[in-house]
Gaussian input, Z-matrix of N, CA and C with variables (Angstrom, degrees):
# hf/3-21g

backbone

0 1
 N
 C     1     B1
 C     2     B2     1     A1
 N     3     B3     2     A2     1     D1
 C     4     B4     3     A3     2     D2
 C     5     B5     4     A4     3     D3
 N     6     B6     5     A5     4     D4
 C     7     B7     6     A6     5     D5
 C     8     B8     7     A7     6     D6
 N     9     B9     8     A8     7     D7
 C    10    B10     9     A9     8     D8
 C    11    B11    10    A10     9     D9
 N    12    B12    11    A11    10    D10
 C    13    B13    12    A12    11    D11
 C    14    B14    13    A13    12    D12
 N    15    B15    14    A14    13    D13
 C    16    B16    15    A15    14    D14
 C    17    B17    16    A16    15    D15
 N    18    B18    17    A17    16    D16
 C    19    B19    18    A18    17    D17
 C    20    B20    19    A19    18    D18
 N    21    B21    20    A20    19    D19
 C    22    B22    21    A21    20    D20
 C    23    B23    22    A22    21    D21
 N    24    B24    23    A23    22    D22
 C    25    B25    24    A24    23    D23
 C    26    B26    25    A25    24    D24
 N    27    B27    26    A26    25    D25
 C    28    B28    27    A27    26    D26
 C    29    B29    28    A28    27    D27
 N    30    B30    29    A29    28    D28
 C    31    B31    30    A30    29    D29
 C    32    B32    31    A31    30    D30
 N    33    B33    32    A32    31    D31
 C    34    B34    33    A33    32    D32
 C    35    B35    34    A34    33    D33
 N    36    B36    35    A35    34    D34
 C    37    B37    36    A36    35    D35
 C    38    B38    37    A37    36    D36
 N    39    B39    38    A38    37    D37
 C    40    B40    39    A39    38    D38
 C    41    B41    40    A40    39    D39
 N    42    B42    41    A41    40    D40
 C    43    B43    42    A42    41    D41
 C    44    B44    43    A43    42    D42
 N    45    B45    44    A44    43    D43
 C    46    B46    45    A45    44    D44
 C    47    B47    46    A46    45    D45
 N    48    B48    47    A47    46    D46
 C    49    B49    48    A48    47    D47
 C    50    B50    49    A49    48    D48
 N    51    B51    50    A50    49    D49
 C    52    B52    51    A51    50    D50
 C    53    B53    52    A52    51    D51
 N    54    B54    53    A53    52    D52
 C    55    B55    54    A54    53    D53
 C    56    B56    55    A55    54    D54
 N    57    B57    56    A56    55    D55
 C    58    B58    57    A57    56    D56
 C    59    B59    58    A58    57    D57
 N    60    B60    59    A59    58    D58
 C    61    B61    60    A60    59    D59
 C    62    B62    61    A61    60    D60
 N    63    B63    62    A62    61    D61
 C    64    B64    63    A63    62    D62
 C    65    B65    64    A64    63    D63
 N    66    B66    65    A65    64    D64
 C    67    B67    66    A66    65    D65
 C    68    B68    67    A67    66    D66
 N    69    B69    68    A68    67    D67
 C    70    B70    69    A69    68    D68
 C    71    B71    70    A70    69    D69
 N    72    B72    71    A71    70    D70
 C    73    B73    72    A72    71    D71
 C    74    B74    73    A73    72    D72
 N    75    B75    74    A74    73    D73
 C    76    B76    75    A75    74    D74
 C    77    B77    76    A76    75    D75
 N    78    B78    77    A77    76    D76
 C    79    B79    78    A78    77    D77
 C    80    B80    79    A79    78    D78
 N    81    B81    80    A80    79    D79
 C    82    B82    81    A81    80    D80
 C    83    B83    82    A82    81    D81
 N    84    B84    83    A83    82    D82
 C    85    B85    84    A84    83    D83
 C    86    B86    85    A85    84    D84
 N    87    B87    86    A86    85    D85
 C    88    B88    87    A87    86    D86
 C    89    B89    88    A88    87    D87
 N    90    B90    89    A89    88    D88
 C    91    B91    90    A90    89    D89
 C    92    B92    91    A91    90    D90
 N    93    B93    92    A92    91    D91
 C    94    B94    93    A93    92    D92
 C    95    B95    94    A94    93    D93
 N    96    B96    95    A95    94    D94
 C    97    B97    96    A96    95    D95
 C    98    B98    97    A97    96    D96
 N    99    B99    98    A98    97    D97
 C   100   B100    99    A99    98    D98
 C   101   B101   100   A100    99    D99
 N   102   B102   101   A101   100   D100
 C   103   B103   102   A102   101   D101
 C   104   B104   103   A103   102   D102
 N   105   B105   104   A104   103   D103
 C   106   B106   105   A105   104   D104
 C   107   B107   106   A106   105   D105
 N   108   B108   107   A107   106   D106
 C   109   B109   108   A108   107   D107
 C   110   B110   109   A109   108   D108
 N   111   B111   110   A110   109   D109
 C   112   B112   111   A111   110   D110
 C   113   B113   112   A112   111   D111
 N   114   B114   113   A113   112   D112
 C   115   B115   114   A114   113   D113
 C   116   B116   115   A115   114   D114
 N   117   B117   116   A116   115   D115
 C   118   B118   117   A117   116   D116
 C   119   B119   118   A118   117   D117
 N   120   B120   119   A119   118   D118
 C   121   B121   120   A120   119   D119
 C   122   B122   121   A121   120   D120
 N   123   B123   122   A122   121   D121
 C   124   B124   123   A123   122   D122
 C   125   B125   124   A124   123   D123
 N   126   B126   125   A125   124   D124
 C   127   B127   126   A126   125   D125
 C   128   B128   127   A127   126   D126
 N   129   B129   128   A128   127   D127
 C   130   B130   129   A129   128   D128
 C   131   B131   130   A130   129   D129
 N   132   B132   131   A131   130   D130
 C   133   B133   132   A132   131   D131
 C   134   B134   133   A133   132   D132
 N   135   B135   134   A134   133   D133
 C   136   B136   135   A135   134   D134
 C   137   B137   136   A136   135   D135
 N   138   B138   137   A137   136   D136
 C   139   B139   138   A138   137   D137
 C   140   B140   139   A139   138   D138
 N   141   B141   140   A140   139   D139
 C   142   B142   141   A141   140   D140
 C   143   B143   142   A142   141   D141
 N   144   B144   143   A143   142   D142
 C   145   B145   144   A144   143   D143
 C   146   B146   145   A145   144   D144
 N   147   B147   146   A146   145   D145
 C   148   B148   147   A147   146   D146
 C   149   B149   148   A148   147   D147
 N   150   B150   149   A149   148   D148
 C   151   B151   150   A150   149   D149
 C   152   B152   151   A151   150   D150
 N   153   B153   152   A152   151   D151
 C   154   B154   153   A153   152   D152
 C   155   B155   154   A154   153   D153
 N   156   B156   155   A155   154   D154
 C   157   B157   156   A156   155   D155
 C   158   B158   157   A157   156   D156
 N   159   B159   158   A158   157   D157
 C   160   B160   159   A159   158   D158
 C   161   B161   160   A160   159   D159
 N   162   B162   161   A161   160   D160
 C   163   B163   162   A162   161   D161
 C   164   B164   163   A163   162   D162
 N   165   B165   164   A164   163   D163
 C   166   B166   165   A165   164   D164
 C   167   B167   166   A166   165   D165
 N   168   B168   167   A167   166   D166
 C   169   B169   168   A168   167   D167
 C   170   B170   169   A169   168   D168
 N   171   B171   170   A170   169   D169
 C   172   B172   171   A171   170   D170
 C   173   B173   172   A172   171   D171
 N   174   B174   173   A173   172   D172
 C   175   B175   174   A174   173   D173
 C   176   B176   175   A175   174   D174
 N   177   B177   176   A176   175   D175
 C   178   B178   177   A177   176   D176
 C   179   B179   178   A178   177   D177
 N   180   B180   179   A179   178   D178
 C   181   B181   180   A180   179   D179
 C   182   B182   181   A181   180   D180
 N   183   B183   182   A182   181   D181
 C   184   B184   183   A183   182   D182
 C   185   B185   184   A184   183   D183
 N   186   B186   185   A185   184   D184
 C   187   B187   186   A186   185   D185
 C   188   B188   187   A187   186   D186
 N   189   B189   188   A188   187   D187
 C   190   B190   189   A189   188   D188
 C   191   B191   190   A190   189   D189
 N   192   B192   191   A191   190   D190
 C   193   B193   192   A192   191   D191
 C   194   B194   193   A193   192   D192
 N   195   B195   194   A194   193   D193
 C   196   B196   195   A195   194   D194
 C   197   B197   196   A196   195   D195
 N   198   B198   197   A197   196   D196
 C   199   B199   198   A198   197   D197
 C   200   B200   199   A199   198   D198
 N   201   B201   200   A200   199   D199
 C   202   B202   201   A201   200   D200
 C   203   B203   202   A202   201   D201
 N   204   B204   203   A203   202   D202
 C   205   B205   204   A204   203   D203
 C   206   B206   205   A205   204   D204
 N   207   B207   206   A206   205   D205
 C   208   B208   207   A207   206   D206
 C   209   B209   208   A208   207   D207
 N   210   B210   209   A209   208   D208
 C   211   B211   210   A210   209   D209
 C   212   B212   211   A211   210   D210
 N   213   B213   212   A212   211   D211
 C   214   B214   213   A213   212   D212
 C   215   B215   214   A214   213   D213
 N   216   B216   215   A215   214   D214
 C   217   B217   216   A216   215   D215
 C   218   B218   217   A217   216   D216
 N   219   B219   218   A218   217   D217
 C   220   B220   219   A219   218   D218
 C   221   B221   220   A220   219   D219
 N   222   B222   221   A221   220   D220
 C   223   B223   222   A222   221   D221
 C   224   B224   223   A223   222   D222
 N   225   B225   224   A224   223   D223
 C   226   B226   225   A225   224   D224
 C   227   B227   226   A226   225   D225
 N   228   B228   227   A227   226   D226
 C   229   B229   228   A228   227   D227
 C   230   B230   229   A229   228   D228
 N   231   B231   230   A230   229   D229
 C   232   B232   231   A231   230   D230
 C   233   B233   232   A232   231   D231
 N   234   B234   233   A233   232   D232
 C   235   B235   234   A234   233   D233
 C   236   B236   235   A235   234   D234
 N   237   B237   236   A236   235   D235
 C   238   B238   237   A237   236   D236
 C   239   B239   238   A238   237   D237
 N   240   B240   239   A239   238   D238
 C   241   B241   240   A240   239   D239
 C   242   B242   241   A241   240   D240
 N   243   B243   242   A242   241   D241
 C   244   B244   243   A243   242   D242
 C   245   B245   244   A244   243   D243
 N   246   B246   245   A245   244   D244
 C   247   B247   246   A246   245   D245
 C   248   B248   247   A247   246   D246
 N   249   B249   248   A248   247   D247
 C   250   B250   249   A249   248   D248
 C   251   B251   250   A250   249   D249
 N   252   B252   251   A251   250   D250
 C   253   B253   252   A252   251   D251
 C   254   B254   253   A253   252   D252
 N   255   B255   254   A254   253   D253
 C   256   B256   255   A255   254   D254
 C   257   B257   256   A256   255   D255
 N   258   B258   257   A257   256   D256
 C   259   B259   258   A258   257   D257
 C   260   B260   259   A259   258   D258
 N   261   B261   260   A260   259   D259
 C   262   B262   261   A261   260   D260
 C   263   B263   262   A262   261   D261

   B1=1.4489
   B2=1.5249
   B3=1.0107
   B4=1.8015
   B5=1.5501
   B6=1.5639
   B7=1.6753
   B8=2.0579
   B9=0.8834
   B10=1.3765
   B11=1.6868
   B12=1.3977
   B13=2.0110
   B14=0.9539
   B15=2.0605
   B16=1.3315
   B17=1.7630
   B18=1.5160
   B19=1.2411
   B20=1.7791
   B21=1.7456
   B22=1.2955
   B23=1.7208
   B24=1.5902
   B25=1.6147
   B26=1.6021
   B27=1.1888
   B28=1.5053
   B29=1.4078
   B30=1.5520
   B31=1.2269
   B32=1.4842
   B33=1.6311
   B34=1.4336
   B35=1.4808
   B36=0.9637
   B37=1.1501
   B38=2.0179
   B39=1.7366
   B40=1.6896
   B41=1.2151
   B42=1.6830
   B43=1.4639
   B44=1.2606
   B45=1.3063
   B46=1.3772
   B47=1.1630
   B48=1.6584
   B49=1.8451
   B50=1.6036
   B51=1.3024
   B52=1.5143
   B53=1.2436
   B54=1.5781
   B55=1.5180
   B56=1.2552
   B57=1.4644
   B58=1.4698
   B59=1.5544
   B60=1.1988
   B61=1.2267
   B62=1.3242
   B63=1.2801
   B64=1.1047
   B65=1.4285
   B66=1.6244
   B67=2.0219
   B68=1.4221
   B69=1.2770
   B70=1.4134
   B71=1.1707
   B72=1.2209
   B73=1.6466
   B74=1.4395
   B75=1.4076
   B76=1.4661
   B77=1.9575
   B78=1.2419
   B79=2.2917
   B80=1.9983
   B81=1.0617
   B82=1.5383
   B83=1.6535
   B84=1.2138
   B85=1.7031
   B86=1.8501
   B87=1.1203
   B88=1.2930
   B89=1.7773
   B90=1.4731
   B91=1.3127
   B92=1.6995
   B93=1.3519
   B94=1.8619
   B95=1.7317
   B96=1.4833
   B97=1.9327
   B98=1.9498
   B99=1.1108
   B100=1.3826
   B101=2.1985
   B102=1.4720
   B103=1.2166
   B104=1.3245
   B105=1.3130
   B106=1.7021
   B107=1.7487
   B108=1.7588
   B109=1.4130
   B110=1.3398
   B111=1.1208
   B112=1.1796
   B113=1.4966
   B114=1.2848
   B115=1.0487
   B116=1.5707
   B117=1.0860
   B118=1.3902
   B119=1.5011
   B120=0.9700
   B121=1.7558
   B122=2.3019
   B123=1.5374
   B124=1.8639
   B125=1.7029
   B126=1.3948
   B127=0.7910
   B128=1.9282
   B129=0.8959
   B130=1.2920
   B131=2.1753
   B132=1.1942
   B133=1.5658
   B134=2.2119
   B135=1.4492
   B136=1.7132
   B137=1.0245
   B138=1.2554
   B139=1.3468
   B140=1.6240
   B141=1.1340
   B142=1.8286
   B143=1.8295
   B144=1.2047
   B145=1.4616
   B146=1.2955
   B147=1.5798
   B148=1.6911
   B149=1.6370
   B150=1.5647
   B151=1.4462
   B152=1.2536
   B153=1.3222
   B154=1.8900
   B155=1.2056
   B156=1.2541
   B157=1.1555
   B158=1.4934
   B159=1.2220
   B160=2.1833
   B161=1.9316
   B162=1.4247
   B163=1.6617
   B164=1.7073
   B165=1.4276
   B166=1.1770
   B167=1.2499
   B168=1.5884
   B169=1.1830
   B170=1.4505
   B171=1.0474
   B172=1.3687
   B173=1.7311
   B174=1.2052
   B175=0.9852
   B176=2.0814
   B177=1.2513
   B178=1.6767
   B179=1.6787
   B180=1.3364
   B181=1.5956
   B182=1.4837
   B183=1.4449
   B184=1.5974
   B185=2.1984
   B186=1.2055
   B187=1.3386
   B188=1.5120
   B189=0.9447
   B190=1.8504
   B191=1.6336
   B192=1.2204
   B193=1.5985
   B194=1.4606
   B195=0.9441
   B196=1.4726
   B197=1.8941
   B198=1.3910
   B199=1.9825
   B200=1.8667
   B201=1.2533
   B202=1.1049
   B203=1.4766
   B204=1.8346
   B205=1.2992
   B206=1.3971
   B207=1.4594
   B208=1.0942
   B209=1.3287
   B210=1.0842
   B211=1.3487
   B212=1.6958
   B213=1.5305
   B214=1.8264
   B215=1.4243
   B216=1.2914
   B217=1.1326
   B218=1.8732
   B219=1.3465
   B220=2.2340
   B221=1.6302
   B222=1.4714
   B223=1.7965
   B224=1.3115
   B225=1.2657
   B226=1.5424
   B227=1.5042
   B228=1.6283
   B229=1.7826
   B230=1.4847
   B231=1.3891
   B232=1.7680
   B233=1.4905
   B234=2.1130
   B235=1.0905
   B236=1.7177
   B237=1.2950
   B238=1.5812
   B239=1.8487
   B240=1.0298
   B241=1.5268
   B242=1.6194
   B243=1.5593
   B244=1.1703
   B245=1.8051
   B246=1.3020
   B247=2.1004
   B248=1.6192
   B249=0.9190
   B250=1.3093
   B251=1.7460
   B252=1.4440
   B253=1.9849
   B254=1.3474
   B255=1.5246
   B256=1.7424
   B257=1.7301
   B258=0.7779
   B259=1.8567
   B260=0.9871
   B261=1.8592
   B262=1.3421
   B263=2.0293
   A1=111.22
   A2=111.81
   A3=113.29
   A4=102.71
   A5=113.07
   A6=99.93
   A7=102.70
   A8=102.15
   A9=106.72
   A10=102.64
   A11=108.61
   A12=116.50
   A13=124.57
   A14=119.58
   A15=122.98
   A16=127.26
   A17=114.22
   A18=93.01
   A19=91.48
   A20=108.35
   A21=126.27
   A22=103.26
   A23=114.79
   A24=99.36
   A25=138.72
   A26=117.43
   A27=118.01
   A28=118.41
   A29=119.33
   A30=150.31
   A31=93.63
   A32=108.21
   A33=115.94
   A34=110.56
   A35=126.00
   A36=127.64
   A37=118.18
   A38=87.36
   A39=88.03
   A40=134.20
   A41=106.51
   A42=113.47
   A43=93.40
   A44=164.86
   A45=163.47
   A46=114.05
   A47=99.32
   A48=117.79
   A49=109.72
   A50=110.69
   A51=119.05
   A52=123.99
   A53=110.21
   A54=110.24
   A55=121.39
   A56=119.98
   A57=127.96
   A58=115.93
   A59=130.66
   A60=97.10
   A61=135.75
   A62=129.71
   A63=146.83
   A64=122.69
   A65=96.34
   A66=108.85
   A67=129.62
   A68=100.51
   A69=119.44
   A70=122.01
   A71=116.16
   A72=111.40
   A73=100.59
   A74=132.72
   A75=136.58
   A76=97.72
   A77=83.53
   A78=76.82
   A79=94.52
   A80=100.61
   A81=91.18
   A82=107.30
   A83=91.13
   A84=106.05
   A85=90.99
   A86=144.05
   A87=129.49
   A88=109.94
   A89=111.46
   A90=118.80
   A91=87.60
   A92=103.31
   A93=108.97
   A94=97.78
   A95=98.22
   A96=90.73
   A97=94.13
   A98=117.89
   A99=125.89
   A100=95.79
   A101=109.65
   A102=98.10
   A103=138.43
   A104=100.24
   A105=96.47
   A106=110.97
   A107=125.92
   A108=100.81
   A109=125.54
   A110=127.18
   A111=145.57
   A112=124.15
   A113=111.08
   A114=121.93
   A115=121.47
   A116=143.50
   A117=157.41
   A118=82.92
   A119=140.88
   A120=137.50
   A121=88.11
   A122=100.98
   A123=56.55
   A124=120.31
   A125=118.26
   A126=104.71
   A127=97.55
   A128=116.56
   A129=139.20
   A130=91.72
   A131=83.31
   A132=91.44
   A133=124.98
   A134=68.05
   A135=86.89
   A136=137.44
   A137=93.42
   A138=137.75
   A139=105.68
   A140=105.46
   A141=131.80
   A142=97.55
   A143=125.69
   A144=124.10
   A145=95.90
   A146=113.21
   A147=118.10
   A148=100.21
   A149=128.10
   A150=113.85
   A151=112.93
   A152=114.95
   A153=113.73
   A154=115.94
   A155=143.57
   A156=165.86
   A157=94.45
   A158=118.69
   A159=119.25
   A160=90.52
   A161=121.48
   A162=118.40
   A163=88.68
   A164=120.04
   A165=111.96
   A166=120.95
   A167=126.06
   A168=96.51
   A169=163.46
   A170=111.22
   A171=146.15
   A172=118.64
   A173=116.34
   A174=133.13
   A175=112.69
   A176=95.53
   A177=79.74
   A178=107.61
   A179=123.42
   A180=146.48
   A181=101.38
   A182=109.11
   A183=103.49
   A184=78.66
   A185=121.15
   A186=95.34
   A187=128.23
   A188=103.72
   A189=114.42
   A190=102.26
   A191=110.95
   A192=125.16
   A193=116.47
   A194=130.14
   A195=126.94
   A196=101.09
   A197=83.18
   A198=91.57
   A199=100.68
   A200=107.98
   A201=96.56
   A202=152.06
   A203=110.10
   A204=122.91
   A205=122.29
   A206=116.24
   A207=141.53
   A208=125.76
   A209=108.21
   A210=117.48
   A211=107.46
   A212=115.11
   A213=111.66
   A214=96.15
   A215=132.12
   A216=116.47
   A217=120.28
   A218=83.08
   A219=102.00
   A220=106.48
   A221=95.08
   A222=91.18
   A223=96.35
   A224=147.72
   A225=139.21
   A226=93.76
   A227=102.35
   A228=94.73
   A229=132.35
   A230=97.69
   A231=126.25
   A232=121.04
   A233=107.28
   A234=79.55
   A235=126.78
   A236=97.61
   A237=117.46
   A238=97.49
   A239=131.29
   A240=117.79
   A241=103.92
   A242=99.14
   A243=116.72
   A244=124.38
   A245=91.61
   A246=96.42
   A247=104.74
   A248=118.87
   A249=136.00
   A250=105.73
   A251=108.42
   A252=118.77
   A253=88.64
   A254=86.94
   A255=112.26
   A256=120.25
   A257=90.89
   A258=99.79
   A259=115.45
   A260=112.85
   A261=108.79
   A262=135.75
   D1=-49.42
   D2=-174.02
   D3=-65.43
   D4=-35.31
   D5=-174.20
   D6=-85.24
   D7=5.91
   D8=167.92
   D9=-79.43
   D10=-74.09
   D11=168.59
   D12=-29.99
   D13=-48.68
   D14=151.15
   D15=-43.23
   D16=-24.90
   D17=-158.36
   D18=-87.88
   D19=-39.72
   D20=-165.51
   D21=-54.12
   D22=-45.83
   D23=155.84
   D24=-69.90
   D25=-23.39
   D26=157.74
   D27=-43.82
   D28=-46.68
   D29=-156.70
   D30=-69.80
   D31=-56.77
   D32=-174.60
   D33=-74.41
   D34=-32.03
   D35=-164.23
   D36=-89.68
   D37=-18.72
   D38=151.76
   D39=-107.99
   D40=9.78
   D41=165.14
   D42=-93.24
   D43=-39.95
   D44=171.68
   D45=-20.73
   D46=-62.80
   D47=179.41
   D48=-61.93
   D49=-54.00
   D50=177.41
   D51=-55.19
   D52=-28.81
   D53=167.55
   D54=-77.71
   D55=-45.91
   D56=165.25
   D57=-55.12
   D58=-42.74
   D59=161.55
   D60=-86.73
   D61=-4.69
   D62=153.37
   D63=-39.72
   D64=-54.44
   D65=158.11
   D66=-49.09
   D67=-36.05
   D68=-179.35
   D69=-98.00
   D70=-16.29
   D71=-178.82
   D72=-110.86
   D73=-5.87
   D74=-165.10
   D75=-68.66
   D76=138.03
   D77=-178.48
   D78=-114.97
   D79=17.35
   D80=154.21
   D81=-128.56
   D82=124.16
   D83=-162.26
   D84=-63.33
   D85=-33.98
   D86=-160.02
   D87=-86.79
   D88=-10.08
   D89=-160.40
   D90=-98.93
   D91=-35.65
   D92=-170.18
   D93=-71.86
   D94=-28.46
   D95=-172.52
   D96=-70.52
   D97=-52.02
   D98=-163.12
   D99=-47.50
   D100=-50.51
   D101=166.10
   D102=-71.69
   D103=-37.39
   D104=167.89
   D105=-59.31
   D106=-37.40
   D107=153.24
   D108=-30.39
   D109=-94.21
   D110=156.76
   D111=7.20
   D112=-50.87
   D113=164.50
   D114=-75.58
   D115=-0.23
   D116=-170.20
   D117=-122.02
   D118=-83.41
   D119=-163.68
   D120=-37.33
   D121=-62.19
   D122=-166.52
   D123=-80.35
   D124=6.97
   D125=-162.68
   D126=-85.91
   D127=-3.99
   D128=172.65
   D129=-63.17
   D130=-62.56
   D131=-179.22
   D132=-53.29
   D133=-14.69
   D134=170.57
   D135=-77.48
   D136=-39.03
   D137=-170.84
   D138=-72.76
   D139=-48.99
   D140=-173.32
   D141=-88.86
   D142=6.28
   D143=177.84
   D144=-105.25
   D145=-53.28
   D146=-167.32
   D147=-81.85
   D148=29.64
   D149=162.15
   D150=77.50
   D151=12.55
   D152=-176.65
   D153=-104.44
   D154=32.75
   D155=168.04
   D156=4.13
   D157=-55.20
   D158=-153.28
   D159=-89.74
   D160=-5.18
   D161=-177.66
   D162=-97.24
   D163=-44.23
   D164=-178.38
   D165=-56.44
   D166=-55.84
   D167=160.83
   D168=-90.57
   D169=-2.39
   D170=125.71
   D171=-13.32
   D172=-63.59
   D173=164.41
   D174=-60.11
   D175=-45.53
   D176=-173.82
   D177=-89.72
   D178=-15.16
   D179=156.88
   D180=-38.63
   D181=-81.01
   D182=-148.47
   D183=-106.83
   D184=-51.79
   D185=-169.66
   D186=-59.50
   D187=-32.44
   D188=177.55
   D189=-82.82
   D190=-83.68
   D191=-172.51
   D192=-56.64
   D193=-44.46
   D194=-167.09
   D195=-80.23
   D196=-66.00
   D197=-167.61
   D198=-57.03
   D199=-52.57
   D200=169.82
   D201=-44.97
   D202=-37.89
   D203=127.69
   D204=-9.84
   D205=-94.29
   D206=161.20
   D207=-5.87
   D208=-53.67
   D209=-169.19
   D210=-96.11
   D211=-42.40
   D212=167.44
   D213=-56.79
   D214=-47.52
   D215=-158.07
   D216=-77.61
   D217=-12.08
   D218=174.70
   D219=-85.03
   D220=-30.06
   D221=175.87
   D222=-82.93
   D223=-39.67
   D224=-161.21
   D225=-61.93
   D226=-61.97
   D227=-176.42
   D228=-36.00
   D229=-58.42
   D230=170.80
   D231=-48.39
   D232=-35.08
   D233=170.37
   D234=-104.56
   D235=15.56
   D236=-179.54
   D237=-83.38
   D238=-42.49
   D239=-175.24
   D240=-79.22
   D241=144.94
   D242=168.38
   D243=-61.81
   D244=141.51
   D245=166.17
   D246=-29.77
   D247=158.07
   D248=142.40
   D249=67.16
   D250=14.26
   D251=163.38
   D252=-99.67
   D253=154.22
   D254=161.48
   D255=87.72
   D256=-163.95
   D257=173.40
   D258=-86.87
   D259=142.01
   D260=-175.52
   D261=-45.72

């Protein structure tokens, strides 16, 4: 059983890395938001491995769901206005 737990966190813990840089290195800002979701959903799941129940959700609330919101919905805006509107 435990080398089963071992493998299921290895597992998580190299989709973790792969998502984060994936977020960060993605050059289309809407594909990098879709991973940085993604990446907050498991880290939520991490969260819920190490016994932290009130970070887990919390974490998939405002880190996954909320900011994530936020941010598809700042690229939708951003990419609906034209060049040369708005603030510098």
């Amino acid at each position: 059983m435990n080398l089963l737990l071992l493998g299921f966190d290895l597992l998580l813990s190299i989709n973790l890395l792969t998502l984060a840089f994936a977020a960060s290195s993605s050059q289309e800002p809407r594909r990098g938001t879709i991973f940085f979701i993604a990446f907050g959903l498991l880290l939520a799941l991490v969260w819920a491995r190490l016994r932290a129940p009130d970070l887990a959700l919390a974490e998939a609330a405002i880190g996954a769901g909320l900011s994530g919101a936020l941010m598809l919905g700042a690229g939708q805006r951003a990419a609906r206005k034209p060049d040369g509107e708005g603030p510098p």
